[in-house]
N, C-alpha and C positions, 0 to 999 in steps of 0.2 A: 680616568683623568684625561682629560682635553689640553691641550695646548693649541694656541690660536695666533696664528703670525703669518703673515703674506710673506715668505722667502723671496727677496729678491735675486739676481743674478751672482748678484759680487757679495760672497760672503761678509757681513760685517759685524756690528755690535751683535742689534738683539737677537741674531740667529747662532752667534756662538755661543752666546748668554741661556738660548735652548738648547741646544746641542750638552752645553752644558749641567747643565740642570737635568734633562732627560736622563742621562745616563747616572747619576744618582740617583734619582727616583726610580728609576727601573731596577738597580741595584736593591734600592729598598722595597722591591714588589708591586709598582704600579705598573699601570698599563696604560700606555703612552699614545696617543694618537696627535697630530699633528694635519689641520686642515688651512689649506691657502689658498691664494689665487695662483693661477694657472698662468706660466709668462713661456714664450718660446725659447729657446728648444729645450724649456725640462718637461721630465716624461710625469704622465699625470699622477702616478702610482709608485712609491719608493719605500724600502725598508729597512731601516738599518737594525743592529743590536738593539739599539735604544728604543726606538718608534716607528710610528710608521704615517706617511706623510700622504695623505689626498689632496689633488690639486683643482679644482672647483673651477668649471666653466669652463668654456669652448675657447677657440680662436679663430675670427672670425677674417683672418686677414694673416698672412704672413707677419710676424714682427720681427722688428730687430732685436739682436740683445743689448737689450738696456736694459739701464735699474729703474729707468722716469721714462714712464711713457705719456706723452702729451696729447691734448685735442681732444679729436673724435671718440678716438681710437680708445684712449685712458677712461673715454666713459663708459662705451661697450662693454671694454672687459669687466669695468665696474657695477656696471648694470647685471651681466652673467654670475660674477661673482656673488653676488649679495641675492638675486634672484632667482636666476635656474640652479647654481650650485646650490642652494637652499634645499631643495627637492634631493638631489644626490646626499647630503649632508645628514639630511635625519637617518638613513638606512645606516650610515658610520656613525652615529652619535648615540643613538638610543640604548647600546646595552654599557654606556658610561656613568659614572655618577655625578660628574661634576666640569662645568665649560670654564675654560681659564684664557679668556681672551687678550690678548697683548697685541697692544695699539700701536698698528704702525700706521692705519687713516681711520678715518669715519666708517668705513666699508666695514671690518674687522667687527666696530663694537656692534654694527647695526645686525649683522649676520650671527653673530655671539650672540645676542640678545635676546633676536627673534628665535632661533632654537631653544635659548632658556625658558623664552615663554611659552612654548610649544611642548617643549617637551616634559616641564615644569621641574627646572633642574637650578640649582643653585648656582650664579656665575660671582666670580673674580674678574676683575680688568686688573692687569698693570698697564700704564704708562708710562714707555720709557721716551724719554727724552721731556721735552719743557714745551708747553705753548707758548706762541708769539710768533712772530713775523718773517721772522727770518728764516734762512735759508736751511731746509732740513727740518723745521721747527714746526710744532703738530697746529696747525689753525684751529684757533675756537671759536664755536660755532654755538647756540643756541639747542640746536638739535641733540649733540654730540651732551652737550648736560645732562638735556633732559632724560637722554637712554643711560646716562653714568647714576643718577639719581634714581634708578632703580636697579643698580644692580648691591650684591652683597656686603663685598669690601672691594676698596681700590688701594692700589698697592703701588710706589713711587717709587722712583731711585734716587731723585735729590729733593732736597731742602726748596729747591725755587718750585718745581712743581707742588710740594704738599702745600705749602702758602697759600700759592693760587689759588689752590680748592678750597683750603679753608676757609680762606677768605669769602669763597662764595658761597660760605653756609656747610661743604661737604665737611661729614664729622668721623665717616667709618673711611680712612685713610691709614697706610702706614708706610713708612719706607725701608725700604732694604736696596739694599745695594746689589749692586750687579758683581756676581763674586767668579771667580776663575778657578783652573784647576794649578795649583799651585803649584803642587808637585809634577806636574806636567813641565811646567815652565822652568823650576830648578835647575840652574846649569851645575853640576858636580863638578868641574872641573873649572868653577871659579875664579879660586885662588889660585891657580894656576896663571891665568892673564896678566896676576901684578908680579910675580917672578921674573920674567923674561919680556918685558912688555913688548910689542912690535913697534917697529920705526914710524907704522904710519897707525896715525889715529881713527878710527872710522865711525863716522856721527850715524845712524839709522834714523830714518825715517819710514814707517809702516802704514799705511792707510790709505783710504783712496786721493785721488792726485785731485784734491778740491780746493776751492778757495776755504769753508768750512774746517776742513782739517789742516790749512798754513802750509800746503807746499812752496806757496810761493816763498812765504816767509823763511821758511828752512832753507831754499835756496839764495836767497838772498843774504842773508845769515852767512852763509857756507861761503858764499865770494867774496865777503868783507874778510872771513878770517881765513881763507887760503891765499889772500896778498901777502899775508903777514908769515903765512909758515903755511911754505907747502908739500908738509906731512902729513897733511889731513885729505880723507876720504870722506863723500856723500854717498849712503848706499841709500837706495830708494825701494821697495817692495810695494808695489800696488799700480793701479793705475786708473785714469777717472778723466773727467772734463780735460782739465788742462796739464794733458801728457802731452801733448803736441807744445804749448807755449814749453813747457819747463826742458823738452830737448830741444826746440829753438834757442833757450837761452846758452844754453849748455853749449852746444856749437858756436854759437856767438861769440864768446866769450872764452873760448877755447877753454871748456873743464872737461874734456872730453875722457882724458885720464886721469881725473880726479873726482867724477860724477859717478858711478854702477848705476844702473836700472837691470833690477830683478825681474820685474813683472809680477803677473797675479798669482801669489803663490796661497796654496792650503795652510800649511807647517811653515810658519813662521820660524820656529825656534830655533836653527841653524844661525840663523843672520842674529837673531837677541845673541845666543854664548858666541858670537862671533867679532860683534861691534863693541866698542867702546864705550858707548852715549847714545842718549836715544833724545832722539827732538819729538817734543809735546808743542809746536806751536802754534794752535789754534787762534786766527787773532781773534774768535768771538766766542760764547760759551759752547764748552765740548766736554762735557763734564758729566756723568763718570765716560772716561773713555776704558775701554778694556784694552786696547794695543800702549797704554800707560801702564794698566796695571800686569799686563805679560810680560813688558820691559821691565818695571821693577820685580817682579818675581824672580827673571831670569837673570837679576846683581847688574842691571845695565843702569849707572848715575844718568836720570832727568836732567835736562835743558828745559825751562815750559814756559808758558806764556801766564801770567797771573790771571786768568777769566774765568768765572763763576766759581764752584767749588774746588778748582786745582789745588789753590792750597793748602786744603785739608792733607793732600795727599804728598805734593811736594814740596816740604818742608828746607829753607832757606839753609843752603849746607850743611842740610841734615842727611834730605835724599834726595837733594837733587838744587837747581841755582833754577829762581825765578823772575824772569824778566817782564818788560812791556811786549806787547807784539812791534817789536823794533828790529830791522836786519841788521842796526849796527848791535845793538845791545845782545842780540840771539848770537853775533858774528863773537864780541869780545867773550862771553861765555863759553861759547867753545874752544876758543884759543885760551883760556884759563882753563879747564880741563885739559886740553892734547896738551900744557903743557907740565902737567902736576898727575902724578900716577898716583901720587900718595891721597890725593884728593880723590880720587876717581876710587878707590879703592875703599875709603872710607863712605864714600855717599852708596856705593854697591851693598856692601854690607848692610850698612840703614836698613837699604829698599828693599832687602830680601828679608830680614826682620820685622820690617811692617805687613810687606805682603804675606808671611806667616799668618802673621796677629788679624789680621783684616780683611782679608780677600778673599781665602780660601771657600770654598762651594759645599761644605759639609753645612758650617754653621748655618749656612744661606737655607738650605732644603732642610734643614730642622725648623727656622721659621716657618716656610712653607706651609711645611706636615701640620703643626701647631693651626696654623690659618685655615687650612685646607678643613681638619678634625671639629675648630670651632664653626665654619658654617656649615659644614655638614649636619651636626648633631645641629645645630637651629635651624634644621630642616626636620627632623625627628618631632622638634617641638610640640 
């Protein structure tokens, strides 16, 4: 079994979404390889309990760490990636049965492909995230069809990507959702928070400091409702483009004791059973997000922003209050949670109910298996 994802720097979605998924498969007896492109300073060669990761291509230049490399430079590695790691890639591929490519560029399917047709091996693509224009968002391309319409099955995570495709004729589609480890995330000590509630309320925000992901929004949000009551806390965990603007403001504006920055952390989970409320507010589509669906695992009530499929997940004081991507309206829902425990308390419960019923990664990798068994055996054919 293959697994195919270019790891960037800054852990995010679709590499926890393998991380996760590998470690149940491997549980269930597969044997996991995981091949990328090669970014500085990860080491080419890594192995965990789960897999084991080849990192494809040279570096031809010192780089920075980043997650976006621009220009020249971005084509290089891209050219290395898809071309000389090709050559290093068959001698790790060949005693596999099956390529499982997950699209993070064009690069990924093109290099997935051409080993399927070399090696004459059956592939899967997922696509996670959506085509279109915007920022983060996968470009479609001509090219990028043409290699999809020859591959097995393509496997989706939301509703607006399977559309697109069907729309263009693709019919072996399916979607699944990006599932978590649930019990991972469980805070046990819950109910405990609405006993003894603490004086200060604290909103979390997780993810990279992007326009994409609404830090600016959560911040602006957060200065509308600490004029009104200042018992509330901003914890921040991540960092990205604009961490520089968001401590500018921060100083500005004097929330200097009212703002936390964590920084890039692994383990999340301390700050979810720690904070109060967790801001979802993407002002554009961010859907499925996984640092949503670990907050509602770990009983923390949603703030979010209504764009693309969110409301599927959080449902209007059920699990969670759903706004406009608005600083005042993100501002006034906070300050109705910091100041209703008993609210807070009920939308908690919800999220860790759903996230049971819904999210958990067993049901996810029985799909899988199921997927995986049916093209294999139409390769026996």
């Amino acid at each position: 079994m293959i697994a195919w994802q270019p790891f960037p720097l800054i852990v995010g979605g679709v590499e926890k979404y393998l991380l996760y998924v590998s470690r149940e498969l491997k549980r269930r007896g597969y044997s996991i390889l995981i091949l990328n492109k090669l970014y500085a300073p990860l080491p080419m060669m890594e192995e965990s309990e789960s897999f084991i990761v080849h990192r494809l291509g040279i570096l031809p230049l010192p780089l920075v760490n980043k997650r976006y490399i621009g220009g020249l430079i971005d084509k290089i590695v891209s050219f290395q990636y898809v071309n000389l790691g090709f050559y290093k890639a068959i001698k790790y591929v060949k005693n596999y049965d099956l390529i499982h490519v997950h699209i993070g560029s064009i690069d990924d399917l093109m290099l997935g492909c051409e080993l399927s047709r070399k090696l004459g091996l059956k592939t899967i693509v997922t696509i996670h995230g959506r085509f279109g224009t915007e920022i983060e968002d996968i470009p479609p391309s001509d090219k990028m069809f043409k290699l999809l319409r020859n591959v097995d099955q393509i496997l989706v995570n939301r509703r607006e990507t399977f559309d697109f495709l069907y729309n263009r004729g693709f019919t072996n589609i399916e979607i699944l959702e990006n599932p978590i480890l649930v019990e991972y995330y469980f805070n046990r000590k819950l109910l405990e928070k609405f006993e003894e509630p603490s004086n200060k309320v604290k909103f979390l925000f997780v993810g990279r400091l992007s326009y994409r992901r609404g830090i600016h929004l959560a911040l602006l949000g957060f200065y509308h409702a600490v004029k009104k009551n200042p018992n509330v806390e901003l914890w921040i965990v991540g960092w990205g483009p604009l961490e520089s603007f968001v401590r500018s403001f921060v100083e500005q504006f004097g929330l200097k004791d009212r703002v936390i920055f964590w920084g890039k952390r692994e383990d999340v989970r301390h700050f979810l059973w720690s904070a109060d409320a967790f801001l979802a507010v993407s002002p554009i589509a961010n859907s499925p997000s996984l640092a949503l669906r670990e907050a509602m695992a770990a009983g923390l009530p949603v703030i979010a922003t209504d764009v693309e499929a969110t409301r599927e997940l959080v449902r209007p004081f059920e699990t969670g209050i759903l706004v406009t991507p608005s600083p005042r309206e993100i501002g006034e829902a906070m300050l109705l949670l910091a100041e209703n425990v008993d609210l807070r308390r009920e939308l908690a419960l919800k999220c860790v109910e759903l996230a049971k019923r819904r999210f958990d990664v067993r049901p996810h990798v029985d799909a899988l298996e199921r997927i995986y068994s049916e093209v294999l055996a139409s390769a026996r054919v």
